[in-house]
N, CA, C and O atoms as a GROMACS GRO file, in nm:
protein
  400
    1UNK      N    1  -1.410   4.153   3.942
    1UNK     CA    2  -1.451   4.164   3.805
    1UNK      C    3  -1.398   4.043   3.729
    1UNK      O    4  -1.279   4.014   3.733
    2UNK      N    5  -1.483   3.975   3.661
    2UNK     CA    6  -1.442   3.852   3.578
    2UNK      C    7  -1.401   3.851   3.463
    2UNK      O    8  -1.470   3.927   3.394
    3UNK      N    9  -1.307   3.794   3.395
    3UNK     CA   10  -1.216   3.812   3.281
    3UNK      C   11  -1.338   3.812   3.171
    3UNK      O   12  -1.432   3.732   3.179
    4UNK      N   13  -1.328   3.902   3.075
    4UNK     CA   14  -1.489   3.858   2.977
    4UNK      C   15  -1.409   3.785   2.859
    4UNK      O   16  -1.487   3.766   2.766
    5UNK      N   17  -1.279   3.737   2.831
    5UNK     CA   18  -1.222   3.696   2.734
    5UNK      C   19  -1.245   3.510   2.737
    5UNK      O   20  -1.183   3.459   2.830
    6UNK      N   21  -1.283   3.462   2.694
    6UNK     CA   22  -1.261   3.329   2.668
    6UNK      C   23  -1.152   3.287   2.590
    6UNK      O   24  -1.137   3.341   2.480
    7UNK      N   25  -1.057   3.180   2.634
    7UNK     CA   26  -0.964   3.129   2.556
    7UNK      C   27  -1.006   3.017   2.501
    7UNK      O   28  -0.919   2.977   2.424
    8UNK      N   29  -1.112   2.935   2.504
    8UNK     CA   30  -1.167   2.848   2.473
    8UNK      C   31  -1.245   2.860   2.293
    8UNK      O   32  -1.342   2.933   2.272
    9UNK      N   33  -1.196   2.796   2.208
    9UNK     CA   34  -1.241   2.769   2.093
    9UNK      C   35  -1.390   2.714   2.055
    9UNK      O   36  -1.428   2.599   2.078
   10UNK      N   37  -1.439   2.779   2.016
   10UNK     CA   38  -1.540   2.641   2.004
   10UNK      C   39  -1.642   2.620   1.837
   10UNK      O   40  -1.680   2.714   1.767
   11UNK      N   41  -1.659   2.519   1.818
   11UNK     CA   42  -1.664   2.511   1.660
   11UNK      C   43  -1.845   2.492   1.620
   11UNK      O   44  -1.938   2.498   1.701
   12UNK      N   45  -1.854   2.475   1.505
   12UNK     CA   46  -2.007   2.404   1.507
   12UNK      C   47  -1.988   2.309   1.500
   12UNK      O   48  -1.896   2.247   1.447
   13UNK      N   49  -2.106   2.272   1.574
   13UNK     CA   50  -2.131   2.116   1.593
   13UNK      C   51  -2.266   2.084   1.497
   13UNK      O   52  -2.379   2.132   1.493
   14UNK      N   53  -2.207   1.993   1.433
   14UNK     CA   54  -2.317   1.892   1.310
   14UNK      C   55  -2.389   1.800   1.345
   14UNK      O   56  -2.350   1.683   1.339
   15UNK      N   57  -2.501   1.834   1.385
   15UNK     CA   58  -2.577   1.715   1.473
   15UNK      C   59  -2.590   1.543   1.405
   15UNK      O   60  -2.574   1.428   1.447
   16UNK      N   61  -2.638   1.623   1.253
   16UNK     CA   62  -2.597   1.453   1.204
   16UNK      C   63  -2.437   1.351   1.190
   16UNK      O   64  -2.405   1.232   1.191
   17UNK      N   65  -2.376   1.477   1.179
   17UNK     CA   66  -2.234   1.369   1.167
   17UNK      C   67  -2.172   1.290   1.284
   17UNK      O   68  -2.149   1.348   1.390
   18UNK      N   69  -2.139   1.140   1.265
   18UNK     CA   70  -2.115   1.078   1.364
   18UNK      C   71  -1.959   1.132   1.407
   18UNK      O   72  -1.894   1.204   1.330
   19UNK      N   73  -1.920   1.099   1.509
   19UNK     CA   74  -1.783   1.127   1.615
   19UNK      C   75  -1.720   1.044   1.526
   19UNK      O   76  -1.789   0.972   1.454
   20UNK      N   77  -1.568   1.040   1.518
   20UNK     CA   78  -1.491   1.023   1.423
   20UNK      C   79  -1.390   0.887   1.559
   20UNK      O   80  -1.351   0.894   1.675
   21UNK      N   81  -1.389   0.791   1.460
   21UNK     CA   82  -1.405   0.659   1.546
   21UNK      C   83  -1.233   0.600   1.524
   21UNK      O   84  -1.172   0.630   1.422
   22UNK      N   85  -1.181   0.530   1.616
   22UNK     CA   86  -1.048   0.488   1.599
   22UNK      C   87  -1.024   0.361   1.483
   22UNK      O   88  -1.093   0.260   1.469
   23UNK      N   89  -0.961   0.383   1.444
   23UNK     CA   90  -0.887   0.269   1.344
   23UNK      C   91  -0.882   0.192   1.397
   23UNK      O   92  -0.821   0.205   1.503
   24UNK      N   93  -0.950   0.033   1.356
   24UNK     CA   94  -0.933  -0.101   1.422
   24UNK      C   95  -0.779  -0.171   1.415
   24UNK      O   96  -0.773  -0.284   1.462
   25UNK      N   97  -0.666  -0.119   1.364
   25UNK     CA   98  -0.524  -0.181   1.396
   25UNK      C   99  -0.495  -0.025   1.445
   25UNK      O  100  -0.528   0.069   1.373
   26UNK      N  101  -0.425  -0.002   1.586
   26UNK     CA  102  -0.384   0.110   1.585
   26UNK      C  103  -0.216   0.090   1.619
   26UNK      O  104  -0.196  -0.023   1.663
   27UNK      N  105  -0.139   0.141   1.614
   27UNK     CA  106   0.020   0.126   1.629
   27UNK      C  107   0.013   0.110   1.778
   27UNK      O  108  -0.084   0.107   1.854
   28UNK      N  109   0.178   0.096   1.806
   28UNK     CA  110   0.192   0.108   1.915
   28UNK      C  111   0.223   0.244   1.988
   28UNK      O  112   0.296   0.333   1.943
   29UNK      N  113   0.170   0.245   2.084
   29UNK     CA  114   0.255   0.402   2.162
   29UNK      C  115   0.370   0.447   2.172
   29UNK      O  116   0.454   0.358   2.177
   30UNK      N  117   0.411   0.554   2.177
   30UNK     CA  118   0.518   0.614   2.125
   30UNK      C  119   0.631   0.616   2.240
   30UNK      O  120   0.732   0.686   2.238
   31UNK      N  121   0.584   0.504   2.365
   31UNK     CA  122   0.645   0.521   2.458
   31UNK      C  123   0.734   0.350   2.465
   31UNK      O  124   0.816   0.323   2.553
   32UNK      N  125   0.706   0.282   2.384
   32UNK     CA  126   0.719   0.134   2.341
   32UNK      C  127   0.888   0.171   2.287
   32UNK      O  128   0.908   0.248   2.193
   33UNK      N  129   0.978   0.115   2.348
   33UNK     CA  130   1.103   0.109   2.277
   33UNK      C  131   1.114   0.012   2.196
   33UNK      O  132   1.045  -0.088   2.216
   34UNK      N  133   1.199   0.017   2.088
   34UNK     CA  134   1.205  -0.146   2.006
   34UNK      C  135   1.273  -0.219   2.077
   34UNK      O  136   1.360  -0.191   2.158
   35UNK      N  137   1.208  -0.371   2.026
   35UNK     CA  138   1.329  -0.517   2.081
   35UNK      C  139   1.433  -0.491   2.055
   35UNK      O  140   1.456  -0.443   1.945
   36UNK      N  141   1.543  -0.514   2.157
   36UNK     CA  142   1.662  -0.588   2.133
   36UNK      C  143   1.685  -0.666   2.032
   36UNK      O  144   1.598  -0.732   1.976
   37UNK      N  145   1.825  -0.663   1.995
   37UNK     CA  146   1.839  -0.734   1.867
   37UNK      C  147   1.856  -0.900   1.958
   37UNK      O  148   1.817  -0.909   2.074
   38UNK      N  149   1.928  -1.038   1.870
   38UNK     CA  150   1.927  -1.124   1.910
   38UNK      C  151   1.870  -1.222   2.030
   38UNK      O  152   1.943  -1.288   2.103
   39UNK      N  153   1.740  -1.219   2.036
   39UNK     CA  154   1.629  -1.304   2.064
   39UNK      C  155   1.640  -1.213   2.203
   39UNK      O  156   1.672  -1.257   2.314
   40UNK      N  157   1.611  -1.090   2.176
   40UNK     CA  158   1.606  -0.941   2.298
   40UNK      C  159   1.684  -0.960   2.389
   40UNK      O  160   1.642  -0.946   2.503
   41UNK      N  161   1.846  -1.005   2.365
   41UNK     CA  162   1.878  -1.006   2.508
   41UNK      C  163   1.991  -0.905   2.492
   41UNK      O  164   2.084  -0.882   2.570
   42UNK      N  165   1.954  -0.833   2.339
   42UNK     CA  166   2.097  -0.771   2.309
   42UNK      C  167   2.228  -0.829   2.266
   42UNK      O  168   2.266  -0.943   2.290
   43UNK      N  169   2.316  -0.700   2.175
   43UNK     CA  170   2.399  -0.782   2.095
   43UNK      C  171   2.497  -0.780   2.158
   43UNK      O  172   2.583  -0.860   2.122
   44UNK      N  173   2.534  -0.679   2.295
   44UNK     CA  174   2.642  -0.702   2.399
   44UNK      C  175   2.601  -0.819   2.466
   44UNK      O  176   2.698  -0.885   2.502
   45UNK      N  177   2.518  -0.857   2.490
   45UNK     CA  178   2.511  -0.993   2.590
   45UNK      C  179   2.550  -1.100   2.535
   45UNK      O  180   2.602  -1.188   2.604
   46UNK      N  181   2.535  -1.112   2.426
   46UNK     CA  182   2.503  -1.184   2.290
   46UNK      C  183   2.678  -1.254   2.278
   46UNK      O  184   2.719  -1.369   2.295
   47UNK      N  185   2.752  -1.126   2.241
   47UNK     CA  186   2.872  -1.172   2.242
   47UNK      C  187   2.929  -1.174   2.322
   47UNK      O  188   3.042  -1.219   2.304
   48UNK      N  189   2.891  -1.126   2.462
   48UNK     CA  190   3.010  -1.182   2.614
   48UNK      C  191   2.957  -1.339   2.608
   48UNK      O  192   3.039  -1.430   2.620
   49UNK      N  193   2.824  -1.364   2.591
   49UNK     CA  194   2.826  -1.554   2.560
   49UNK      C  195   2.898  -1.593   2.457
   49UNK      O  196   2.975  -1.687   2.478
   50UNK      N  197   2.893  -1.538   2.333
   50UNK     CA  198   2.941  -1.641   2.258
   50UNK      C  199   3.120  -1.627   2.280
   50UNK      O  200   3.178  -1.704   2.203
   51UNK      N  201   3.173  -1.580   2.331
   51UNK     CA  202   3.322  -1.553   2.365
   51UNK      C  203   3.353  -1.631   2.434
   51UNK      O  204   3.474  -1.644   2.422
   52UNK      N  205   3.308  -1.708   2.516
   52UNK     CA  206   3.368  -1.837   2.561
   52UNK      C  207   3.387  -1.904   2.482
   52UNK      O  208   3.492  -1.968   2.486
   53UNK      N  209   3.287  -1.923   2.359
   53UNK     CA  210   3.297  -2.035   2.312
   53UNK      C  211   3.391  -1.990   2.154
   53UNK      O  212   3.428  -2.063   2.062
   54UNK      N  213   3.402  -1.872   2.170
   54UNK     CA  214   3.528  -1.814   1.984
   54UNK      C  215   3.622  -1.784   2.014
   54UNK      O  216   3.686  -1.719   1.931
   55UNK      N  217   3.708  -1.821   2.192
   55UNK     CA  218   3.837  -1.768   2.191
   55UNK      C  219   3.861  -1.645   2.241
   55UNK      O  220   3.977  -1.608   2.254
   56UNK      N  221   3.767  -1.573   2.271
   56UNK     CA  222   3.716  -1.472   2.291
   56UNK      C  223   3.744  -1.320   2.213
   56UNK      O  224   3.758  -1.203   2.249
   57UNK      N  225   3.744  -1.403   2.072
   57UNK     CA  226   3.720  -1.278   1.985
   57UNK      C  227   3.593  -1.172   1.984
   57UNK      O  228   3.606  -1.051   1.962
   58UNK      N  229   3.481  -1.229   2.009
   58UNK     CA  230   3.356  -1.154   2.048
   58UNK      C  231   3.337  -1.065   2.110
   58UNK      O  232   3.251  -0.985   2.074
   59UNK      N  233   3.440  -1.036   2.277
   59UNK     CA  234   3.477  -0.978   2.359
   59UNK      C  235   3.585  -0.857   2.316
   59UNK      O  236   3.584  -0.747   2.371
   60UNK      N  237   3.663  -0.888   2.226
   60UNK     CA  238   3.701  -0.749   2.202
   60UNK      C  239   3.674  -0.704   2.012
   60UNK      O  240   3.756  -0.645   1.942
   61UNK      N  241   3.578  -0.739   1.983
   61UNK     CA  242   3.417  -0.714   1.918
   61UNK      C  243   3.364  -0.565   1.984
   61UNK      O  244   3.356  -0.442   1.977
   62UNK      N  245   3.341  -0.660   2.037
   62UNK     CA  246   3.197  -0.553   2.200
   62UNK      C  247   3.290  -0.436   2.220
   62UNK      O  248   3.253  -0.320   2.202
   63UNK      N  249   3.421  -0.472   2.262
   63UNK     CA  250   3.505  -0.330   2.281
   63UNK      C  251   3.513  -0.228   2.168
   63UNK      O  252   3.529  -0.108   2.186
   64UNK      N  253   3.502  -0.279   2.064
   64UNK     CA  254   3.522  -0.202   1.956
   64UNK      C  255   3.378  -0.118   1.928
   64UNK      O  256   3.373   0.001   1.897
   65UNK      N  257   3.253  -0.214   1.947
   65UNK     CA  258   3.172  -0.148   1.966
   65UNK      C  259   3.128  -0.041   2.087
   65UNK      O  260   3.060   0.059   2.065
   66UNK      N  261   3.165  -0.069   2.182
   66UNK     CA  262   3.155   0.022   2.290
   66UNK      C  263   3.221   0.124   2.249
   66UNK      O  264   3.139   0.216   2.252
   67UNK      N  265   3.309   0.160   2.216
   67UNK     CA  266   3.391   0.279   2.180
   67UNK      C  267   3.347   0.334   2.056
   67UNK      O  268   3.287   0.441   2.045
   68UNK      N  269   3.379   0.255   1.961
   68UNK     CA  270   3.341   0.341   1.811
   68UNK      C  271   3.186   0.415   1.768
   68UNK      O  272   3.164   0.520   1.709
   69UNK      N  273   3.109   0.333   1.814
   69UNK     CA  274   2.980   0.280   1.737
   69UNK      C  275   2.845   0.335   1.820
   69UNK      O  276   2.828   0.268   1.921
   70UNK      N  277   2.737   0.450   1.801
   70UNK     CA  278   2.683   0.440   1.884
   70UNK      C  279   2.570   0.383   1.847
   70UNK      O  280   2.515   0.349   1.743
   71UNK      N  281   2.543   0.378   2.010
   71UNK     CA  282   2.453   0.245   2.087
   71UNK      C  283   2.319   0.272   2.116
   71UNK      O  284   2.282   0.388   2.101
   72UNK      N  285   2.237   0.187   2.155
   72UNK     CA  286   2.164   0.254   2.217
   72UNK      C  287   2.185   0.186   2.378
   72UNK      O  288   2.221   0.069   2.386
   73UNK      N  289   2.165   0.250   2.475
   73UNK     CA  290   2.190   0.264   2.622
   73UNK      C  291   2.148   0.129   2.672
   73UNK      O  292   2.234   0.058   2.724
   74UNK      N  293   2.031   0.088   2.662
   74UNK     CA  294   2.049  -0.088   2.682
   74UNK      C  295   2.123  -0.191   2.724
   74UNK      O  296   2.131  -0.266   2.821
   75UNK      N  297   2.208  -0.159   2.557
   75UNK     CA  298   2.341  -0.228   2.545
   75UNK      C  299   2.462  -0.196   2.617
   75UNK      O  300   2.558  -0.271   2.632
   76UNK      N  301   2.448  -0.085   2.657
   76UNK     CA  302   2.578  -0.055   2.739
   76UNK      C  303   2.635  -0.175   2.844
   76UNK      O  304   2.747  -0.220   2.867
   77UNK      N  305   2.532  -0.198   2.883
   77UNK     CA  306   2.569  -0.304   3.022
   77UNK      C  307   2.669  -0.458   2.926
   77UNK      O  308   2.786  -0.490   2.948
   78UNK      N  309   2.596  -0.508   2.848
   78UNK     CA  310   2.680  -0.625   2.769
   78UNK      C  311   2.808  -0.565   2.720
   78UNK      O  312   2.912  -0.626   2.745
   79UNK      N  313   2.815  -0.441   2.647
   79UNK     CA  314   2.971  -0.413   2.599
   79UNK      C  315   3.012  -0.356   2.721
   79UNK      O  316   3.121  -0.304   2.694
   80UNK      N  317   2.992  -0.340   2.813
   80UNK     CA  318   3.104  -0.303   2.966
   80UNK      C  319   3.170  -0.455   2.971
   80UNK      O  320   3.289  -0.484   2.963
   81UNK      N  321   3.035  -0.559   2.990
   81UNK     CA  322   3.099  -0.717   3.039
   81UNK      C  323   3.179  -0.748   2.940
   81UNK      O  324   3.281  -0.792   2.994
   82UNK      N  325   3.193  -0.750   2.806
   82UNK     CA  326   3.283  -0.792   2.758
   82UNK      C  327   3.404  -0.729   2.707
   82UNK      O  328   3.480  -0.775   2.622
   83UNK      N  329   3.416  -0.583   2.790
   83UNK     CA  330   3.557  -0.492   2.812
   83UNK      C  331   3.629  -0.592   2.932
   83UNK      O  332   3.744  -0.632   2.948
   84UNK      N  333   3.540  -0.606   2.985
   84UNK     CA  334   3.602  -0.629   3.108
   84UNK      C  335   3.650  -0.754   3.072
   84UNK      O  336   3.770  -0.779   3.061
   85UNK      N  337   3.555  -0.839   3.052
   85UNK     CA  338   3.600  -1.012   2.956
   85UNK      C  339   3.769  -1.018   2.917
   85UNK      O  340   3.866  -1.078   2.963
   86UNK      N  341   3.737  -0.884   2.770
   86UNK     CA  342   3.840  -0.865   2.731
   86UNK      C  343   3.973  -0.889   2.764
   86UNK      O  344   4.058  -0.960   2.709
   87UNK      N  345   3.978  -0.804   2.881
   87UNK     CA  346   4.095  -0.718   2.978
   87UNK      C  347   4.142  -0.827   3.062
   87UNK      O  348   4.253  -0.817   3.113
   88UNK      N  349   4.056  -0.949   3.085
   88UNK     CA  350   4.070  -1.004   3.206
   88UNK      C  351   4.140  -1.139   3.108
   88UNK      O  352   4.235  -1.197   3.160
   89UNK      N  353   4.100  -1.179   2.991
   89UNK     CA  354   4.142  -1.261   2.886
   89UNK      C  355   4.262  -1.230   2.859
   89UNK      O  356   4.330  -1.333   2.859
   90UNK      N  357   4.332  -1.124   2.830
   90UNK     CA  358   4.436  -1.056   2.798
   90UNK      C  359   4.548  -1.082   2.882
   90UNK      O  360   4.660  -1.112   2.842
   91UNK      N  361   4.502  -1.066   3.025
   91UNK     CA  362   4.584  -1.050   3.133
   91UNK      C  363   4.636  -1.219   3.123
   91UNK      O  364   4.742  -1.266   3.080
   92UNK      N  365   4.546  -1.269   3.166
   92UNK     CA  366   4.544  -1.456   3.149
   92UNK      C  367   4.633  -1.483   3.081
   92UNK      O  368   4.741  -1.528   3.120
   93UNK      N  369   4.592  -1.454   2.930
   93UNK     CA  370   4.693  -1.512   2.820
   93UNK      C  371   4.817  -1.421   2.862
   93UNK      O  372   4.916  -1.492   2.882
   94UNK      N  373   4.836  -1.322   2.877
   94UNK     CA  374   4.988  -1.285   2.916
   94UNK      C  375   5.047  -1.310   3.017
   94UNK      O  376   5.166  -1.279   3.016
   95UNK      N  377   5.006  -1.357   3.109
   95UNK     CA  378   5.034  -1.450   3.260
   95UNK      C  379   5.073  -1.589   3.181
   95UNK      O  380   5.189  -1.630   3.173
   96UNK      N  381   4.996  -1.634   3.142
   96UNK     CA  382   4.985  -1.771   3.064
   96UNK      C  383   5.093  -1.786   3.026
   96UNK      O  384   5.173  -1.864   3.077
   97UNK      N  385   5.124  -1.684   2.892
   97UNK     CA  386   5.239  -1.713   2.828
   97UNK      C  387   5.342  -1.700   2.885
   97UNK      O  388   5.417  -1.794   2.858
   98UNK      N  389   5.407  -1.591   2.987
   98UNK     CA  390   5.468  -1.594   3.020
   98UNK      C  391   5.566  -1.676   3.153
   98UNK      O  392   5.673  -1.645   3.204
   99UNK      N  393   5.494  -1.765   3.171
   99UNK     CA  394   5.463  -1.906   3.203
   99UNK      C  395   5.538  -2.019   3.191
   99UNK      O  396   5.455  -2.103   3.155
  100UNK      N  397   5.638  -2.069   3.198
  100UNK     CA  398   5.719  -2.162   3.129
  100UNK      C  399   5.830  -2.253   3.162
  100UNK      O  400   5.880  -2.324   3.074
   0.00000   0.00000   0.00000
């Protein structure tokens, strides 16, 4: 015996009215993440480079951001490198100094 219920909707159809047509600019899909900040390579990558060249204040920057601040997941990978930067800068200069 076959179900006599239809779940199926169905509307009138207006023979003269045309089909309802897409907008000539349409957005992007909702599956599109946004760019990266600083020319997309991200702002953790961003500052494990520029930390060579500031002494490596940039590097424990990134730490502060890794911890405090949330992120989006991306970035995780640049503020790991410049924990690690950090840690490894730290060690140096206290080897360094103690040095003499």
């Amino acid at each position: 015996m076959k179900n006599q219920h239809s779940t199926s909707v169905q509307y009138p159809h207006d023979e003269e009215s045309a089909p309802l047509k897409q907008p000539a600019t349409e957005s992007a899909p909702h599956y599109y993440e946004r760019r990266l900040p600083c020319c997309g390579i991200g702002l953790g990558w961003f500052l494990f480079i520029i930390g060579f060249f500031l002494a490596s204040i940039p590097w424990y920057v990134g730490v502060v951001m890794l911890v405090c601040i949330k992120h989006d997941h991306r970035e995780r990978i640049g503020l790991v490198c410049c924990t690690i930067a950090a840690i490894l800068s730290l060690i140096a200069a206290m080897v360094g100094g103690t040095r003499a």
